[in-house]
MARLUM-659495 format. One record per residue: y, z, x of N, C-alpha, C in turn. Coordinates in steps of 0.2 Angstrom, whole numbers, padded with zeros to 4 digits, always signed. Atoms other than C-alpha are relative to their C-alpha. Example, Ala and Ser with C-alpha at 12.3 -4.5 7.8 and 13.67 -1.06 7.14 Angstrom:
! residues 2
-0006+0000+0004-0022+0039+0062+0006+0000+0004-0006-0001-0004-0005+0036+0068+0005+0003-0004
This chain:
! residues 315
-0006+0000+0004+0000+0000+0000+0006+0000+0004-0006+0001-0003+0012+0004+0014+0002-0006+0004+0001+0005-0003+0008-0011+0024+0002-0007-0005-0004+0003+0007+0014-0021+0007+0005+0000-0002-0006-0004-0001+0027-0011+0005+0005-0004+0006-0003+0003-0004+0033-0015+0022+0000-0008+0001-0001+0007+0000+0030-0034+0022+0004-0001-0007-0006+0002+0006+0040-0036+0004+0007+0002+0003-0004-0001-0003+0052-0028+0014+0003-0003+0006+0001+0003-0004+0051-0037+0028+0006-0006-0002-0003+0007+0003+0053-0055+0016+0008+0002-0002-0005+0001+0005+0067-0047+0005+0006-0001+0008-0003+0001-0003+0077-0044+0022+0001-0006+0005+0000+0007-0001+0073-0061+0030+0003-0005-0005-0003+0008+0005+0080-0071+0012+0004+0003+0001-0007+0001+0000+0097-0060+0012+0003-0001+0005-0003+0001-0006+0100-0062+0030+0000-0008+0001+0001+0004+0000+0095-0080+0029+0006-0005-0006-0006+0000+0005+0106-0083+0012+0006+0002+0003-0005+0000+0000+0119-0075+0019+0007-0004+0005-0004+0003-0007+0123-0084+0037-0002-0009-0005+0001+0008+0002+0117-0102+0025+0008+0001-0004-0006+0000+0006+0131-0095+0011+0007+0000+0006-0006-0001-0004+0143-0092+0027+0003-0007+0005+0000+0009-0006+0141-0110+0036-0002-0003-0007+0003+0005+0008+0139-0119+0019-0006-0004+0002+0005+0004-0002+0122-0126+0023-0001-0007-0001+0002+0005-0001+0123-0142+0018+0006-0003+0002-0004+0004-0003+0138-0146+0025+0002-0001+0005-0002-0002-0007+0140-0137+0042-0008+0000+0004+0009-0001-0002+0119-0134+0045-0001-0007+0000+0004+0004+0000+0111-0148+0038+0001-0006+0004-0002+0009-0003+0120-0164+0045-0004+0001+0008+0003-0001-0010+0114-0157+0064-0007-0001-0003+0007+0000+0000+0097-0157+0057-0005-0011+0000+0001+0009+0001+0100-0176+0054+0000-0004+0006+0000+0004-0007+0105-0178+0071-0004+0000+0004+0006+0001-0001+0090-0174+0077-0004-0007+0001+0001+0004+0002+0084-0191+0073+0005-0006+0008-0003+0006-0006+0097-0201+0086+0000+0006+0007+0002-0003-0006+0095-0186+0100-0010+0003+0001+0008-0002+0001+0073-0186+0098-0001+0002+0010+0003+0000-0006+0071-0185+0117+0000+0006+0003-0002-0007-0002+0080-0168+0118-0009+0005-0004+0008-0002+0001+0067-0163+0105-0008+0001+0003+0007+0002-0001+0052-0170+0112+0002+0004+0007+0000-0005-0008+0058-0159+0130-0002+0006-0002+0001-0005+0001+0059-0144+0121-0006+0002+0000+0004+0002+0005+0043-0147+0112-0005+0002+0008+0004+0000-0009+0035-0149+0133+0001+0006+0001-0003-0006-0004+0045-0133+0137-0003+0004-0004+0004-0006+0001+0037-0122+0127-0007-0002+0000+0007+0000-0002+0019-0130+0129+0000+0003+0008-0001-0001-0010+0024-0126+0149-0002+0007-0001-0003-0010-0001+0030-0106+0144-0008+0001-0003+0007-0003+0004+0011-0108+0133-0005+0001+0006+0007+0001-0004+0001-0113+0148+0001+0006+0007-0003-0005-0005+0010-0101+0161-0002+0007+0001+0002-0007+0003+0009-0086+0149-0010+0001+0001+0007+0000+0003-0011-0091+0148-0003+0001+0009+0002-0002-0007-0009-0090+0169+0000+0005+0003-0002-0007-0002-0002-0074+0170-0005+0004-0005+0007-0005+0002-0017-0065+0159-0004-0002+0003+0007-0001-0005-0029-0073+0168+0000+0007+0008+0001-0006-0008-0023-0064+0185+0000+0006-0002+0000-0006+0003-0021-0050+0175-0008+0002-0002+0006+0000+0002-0038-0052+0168-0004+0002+0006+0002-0001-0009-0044-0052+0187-0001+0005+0000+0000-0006-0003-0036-0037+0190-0005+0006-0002+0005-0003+0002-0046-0029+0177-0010+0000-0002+0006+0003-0002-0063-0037+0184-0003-0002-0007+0001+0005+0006-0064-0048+0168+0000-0006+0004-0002+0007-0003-0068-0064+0175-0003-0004-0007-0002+0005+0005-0064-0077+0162+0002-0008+0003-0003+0005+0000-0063-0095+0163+0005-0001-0002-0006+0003+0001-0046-0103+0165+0000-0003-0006+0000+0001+0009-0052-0114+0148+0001+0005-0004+0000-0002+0007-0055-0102+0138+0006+0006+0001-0006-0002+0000-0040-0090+0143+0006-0005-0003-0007+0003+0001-0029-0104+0139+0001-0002-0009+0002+0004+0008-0039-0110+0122+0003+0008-0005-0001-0008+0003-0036-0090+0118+0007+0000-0003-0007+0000+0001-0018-0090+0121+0002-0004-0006-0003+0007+0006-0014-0108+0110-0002+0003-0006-0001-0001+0006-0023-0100+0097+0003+0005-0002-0002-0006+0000-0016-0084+0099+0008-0002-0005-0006+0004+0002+0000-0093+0096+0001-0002-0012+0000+0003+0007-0004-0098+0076-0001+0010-0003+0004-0006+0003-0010-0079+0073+0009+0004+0001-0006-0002-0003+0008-0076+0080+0005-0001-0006-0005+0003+0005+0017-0088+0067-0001+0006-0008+0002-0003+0007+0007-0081+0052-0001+0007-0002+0001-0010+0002+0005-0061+0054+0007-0001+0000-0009-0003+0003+0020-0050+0049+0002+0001+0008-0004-0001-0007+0023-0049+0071-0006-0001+0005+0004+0003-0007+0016-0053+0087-0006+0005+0000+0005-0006+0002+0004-0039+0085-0007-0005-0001+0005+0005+0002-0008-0054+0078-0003-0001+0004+0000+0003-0006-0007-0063+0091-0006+0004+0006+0001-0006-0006-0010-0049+0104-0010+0003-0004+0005-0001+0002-0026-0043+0092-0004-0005+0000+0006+0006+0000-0035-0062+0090-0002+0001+0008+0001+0000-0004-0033-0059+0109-0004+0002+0003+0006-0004-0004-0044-0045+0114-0006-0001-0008+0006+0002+0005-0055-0049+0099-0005-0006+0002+0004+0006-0002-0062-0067+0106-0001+0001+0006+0004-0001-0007-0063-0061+0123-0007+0006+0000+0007-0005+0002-0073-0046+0114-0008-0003-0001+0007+0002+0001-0087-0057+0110-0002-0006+0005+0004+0003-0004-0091-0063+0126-0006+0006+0002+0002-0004-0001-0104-0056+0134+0001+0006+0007-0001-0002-0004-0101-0042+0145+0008+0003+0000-0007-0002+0000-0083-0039+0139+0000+0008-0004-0002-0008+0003-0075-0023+0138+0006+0003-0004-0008+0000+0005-0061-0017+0124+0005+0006+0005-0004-0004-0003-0053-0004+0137+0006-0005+0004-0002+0002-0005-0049-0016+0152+0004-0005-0005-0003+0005+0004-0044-0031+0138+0008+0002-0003-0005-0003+0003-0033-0021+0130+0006+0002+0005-0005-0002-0004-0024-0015+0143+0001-0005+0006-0002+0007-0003-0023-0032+0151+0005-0001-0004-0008+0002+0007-0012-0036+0134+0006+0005+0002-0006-0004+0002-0002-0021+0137+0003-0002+0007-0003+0002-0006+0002-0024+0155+0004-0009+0001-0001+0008+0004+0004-0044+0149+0008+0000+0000-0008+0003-0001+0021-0038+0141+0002+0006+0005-0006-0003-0003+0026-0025+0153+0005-0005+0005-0003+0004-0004+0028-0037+0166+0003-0006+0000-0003+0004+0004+0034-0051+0154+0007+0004+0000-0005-0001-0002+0049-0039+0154+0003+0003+0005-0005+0003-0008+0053-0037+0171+0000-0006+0001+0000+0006-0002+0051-0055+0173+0008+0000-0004-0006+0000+0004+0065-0054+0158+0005+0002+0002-0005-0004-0003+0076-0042+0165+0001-0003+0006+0002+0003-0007+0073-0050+0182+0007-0005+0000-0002+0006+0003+0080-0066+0175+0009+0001-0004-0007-0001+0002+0095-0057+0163+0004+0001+0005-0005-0003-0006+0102-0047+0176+0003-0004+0007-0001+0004-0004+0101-0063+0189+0007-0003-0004-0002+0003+0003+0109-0072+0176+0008+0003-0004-0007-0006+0001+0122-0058+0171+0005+0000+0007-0005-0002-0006+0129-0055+0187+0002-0007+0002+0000+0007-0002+0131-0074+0190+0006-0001-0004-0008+0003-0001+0147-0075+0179+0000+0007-0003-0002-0006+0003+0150-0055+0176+0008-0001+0000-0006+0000-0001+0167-0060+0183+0005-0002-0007-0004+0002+0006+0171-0067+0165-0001+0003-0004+0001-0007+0006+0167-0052+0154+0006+0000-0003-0006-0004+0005+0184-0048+0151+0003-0006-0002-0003+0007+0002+0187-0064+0145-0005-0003-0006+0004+0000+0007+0174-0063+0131+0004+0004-0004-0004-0004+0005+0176-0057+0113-0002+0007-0001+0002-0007-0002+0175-0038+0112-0007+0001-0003+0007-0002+0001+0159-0039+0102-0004-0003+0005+0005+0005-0005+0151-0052+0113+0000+0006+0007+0000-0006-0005+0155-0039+0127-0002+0007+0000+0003-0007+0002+0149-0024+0120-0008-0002+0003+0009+0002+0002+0130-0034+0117+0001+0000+0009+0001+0001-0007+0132-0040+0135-0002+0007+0004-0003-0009-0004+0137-0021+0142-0008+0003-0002+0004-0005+0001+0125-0013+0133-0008-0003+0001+0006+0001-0002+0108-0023+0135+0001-0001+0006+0000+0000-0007+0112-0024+0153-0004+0008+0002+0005-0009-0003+0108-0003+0153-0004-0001-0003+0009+0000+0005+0092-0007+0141-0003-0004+0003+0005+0000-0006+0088-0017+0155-0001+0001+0006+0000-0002-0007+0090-0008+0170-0003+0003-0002+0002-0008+0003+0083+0007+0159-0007-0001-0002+0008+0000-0001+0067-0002+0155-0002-0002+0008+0003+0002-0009+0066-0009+0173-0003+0006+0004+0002-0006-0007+0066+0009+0181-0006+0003-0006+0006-0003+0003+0055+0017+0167-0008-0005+0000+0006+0003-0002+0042+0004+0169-0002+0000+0004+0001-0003-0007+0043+0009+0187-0003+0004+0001+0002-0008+0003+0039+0027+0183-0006+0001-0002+0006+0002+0006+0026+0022+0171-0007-0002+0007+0006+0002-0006+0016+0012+0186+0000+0002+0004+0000-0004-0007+0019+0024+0199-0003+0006-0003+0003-0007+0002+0014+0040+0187-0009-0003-0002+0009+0001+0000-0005+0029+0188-0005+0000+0003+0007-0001-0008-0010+0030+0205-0002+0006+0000+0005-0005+0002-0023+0041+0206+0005+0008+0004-0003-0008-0003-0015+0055+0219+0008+0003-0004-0005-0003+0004+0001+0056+0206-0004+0002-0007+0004+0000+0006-0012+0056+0191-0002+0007+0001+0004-0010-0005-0023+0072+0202+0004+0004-0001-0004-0006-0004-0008+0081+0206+0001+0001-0010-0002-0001+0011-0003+0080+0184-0005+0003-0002+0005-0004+0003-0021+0084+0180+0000+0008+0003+0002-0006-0002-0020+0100+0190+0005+0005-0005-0005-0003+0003-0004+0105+0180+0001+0001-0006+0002+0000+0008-0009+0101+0164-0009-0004-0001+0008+0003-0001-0028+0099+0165-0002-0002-0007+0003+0003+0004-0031+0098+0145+0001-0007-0003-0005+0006+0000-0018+0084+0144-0003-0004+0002+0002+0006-0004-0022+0074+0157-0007+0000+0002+0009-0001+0000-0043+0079+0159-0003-0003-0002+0003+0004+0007-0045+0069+0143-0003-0005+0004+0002+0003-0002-0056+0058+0147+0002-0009+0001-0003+0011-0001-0052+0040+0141+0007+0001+0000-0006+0000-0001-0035+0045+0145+0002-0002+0007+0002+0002-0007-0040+0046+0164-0004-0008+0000+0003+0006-0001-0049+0030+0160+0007-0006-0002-0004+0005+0002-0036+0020+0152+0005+0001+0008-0005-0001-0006-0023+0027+0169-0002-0003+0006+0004+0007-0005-0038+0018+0180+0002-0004-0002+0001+0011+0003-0036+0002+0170+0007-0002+0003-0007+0002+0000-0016+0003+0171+0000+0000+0008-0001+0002-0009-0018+0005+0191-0002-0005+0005+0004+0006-0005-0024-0012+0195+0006-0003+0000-0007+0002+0003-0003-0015+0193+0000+0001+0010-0004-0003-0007-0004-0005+0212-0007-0004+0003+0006+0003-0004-0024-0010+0216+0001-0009+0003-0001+0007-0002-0020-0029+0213+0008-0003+0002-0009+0000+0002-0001-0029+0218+0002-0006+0002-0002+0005-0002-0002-0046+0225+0001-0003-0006+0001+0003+0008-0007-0052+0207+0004+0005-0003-0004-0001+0003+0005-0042+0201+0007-0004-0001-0003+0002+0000+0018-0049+0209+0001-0009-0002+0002+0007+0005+0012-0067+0205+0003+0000-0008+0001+0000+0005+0011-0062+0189+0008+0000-0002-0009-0001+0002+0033-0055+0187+0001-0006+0004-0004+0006+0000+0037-0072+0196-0002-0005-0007+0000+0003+0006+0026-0080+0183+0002+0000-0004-0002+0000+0007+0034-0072+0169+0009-0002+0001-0006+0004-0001+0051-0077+0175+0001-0007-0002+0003+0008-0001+0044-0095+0176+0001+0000-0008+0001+0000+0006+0039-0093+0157+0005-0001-0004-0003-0001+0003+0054-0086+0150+0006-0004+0002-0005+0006-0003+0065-0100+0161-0004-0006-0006+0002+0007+0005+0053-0114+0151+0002+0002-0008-0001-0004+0006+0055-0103+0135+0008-0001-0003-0006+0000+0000+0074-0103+0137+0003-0008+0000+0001+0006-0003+0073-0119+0143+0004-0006-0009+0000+0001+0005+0067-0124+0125+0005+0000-0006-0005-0001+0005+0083-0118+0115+0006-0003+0003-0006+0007-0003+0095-0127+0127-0002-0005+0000+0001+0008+0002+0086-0143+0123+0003-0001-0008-0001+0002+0006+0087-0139+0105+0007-0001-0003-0008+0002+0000+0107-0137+0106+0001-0007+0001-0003+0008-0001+0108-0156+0112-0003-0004-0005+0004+0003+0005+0095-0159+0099+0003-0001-0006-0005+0000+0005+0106-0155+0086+0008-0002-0001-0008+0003-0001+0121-0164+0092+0004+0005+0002-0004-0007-0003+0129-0147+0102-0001-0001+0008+0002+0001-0008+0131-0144+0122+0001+0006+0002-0001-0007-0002+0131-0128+0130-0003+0001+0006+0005+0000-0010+0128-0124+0151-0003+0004-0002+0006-0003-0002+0113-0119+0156+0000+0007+0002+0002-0010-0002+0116-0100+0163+0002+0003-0004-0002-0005+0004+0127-0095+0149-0007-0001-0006+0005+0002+0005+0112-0101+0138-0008+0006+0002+0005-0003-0002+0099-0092+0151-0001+0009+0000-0003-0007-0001+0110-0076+0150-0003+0005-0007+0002-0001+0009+0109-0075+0130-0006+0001-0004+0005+0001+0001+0093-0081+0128-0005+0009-0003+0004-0006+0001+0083-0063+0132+0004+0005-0004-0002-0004+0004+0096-0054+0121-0002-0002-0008+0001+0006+0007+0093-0067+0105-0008+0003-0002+0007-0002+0001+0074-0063+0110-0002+0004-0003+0002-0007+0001+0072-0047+0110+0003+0004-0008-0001-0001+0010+0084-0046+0093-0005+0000-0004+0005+0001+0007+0072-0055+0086-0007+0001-0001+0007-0002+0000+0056-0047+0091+0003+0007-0004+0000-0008+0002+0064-0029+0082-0004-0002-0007+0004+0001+0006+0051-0028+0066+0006+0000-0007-0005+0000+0006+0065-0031+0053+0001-0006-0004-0001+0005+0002+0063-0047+0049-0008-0003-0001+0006+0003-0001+0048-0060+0047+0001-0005+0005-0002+0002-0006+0049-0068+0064+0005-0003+0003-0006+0001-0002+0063-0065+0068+0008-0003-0003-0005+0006+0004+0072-0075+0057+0008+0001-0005-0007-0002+0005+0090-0073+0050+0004+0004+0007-0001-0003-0006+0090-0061+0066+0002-0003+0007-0001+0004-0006+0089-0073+0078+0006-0005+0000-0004+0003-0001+0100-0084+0071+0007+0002+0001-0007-0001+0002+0115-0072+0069+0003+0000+0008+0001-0003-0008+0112-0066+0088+0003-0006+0003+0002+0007-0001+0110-0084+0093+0009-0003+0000-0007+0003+0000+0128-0089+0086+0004+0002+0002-0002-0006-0001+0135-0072+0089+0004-0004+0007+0001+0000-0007+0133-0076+0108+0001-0005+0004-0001+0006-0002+0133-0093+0111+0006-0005-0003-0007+0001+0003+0151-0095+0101+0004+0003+0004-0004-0005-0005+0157-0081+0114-0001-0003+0006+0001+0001-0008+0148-0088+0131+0005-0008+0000-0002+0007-0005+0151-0106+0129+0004-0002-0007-0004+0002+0003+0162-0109+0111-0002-0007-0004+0004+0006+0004+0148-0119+0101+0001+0005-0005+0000-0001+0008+0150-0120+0083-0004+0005-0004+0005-0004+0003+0142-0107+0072-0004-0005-0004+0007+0007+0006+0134-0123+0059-0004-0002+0006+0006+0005-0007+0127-0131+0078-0004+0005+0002+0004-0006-0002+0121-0113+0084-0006+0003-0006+0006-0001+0005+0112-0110+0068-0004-0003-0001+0004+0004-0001+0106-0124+0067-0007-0002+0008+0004+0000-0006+0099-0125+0085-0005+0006+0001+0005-0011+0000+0092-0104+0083-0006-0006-0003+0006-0001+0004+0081-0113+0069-0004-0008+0003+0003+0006-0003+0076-0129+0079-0005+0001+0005+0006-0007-0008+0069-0116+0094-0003+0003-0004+0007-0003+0005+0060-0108+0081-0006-0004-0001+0007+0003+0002+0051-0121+0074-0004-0005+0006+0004+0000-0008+0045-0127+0092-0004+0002+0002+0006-0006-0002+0035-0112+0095-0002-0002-0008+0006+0001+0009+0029-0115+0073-0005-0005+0004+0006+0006-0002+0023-0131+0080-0003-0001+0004+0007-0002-0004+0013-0125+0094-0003+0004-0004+0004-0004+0001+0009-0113+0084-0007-0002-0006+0006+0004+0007-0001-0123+0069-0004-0004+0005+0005+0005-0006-0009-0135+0087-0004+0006-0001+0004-0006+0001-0015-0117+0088-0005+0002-0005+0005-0001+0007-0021-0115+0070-0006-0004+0003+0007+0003+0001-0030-0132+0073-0002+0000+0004+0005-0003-0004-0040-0127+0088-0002+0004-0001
């Protein structure tokens, strides 16, 4: 019933949010004509389109190592066929959550797999997807900080304060992988034996420490997800020209991971309405594209990732 609940809730706040940014750009007048342009700029499309099959096959490179770490040895095939379909499981659940459970459920029914090491392959998956992110904002931040005060004071608050939400997950997810190694773990369980004694608790904080065991495949792994979220990003600045808009690449690369992460908070049904207000918000502040082009370009990058996601369904 609450799971009900909460999806009705979900949809109601994805149709006023979506009603209200279409009633505030008159959609058929300011939205939909860029949907039309599409049609004389198809080439930007069809790059996008590449860019995120790229960020799909990247992401599907970085669990394998991961997968490594956690002495899973998986073919590269079927790591990849996982991910793609994982992708559809992505579209049609109420959140990424889907996705992430079809994951360790097909790798479950090989033989010899184990739900601990899988599972804590996913979790490690996105730790280090957002350092790759954070990695990438804060490059991307400090590259033209010098024009902050030259933004609109909203646009410069979002900037300011996701900059600490990502310095602040950076150093906690530091902490996190440092409080796994065994002689920081030993020294905790002495201090709090019933806490930390627990069994699958000490088993899970083995699994997390293949972050320190395999560190070279770790760090493969935070280049790789940089790489990812470069092709990902990539994606929404093709879909700008696709819709007859233009906008530079860094202030596009800067925005991106804040747009994202908007639209990963569970308030919406993926994202949507979310991403788009962000999306205009920000890219109306960095580079002075239109709110009709910017919303329209939000929902072009959406359906980019739909349409892998349904390749997904049909494998």
């Amino acid at each position: 019933m609450k799971n009900a609940l909460f999806l009705i809730l979900k949809l109601t706040i994805t149709t006023v949010l979506l009603w209200m940014i279409f009633r505030e750009h008159r959609f058929t007048e300011e939205i939909l004509p860029h949907f039309k342009a599409m049609v004389d700029h198809w080439p930007w499309t069809l790059a996008g389109l590449v860019f995120v099959g790229i960020s799909i096959w990247l992401s599907a490179v970085r669990w394998e190592i991961l997968l490594r770490g956690q002495e899973q040895n998986i073919t590269s095939s079927e790591v990849l066929r996982v991910t793609v379909v994982s992708n559809f499981f992505n579209i049609t659940s109420v959140g990424v959550i889907g996705g992430d459970a079809y994951r360790v459920l097909a790798l479950m029914q090989r033989p010899g797999a184990k739900k601990l090491p899988l599972m804590v392959s996913v979790m490690l998956d996105h730790m280090l997807g957002m350092v790759g992110m954070g990695i990438l904002f804060l490059s991307c931040y400090a590259a033209f900080s010098h024009r902050l005060e030259t933004l609109g004071k909203e646009a410069y608050l979002i900037l300011e304060g996701f900059e600490m939400f990502m310095g602040g997950s950076l150093v906690m997810i530091f902490i996190s992988a440092v409080s796994f190694t065994p002689r920081l773990y030993n020294w905790g369980e002495k201090q709090w034996p019933r806490m930390l004694g627990y069994q699958p608790l000490k088993k899970f904080a083995t699994a997390c420490d293949a972050l320190r065991r395999d560190w070279r495949g770790s760090i493969m792994a935070v280049l790789i997800s940089i790489l990812i979220f470069i092709f990902h990003f990539l994606s929404f600045h093709c879909s700008i020209y696709a819709v007859g808009g233009e906008a530079p690449l860094l202030e596009v690369m800067a925005a991106m991971p804040i747009v994202d992460t908007a639209a990963g908070l569970p308030i919406s049904v993926s994202g949507l309405g979310v991403r788009e207000k962000t999306f205009e918000t920000l890219l109306n502040a960095l580079t002075g594209l239109s709110a009709g082009t910017a919303v329209a370009a939000s929902l072009v990058g959406w359906l980019m990732s739909v349409i892998w996601g349904l390749i997904g369904g049909l494998v």
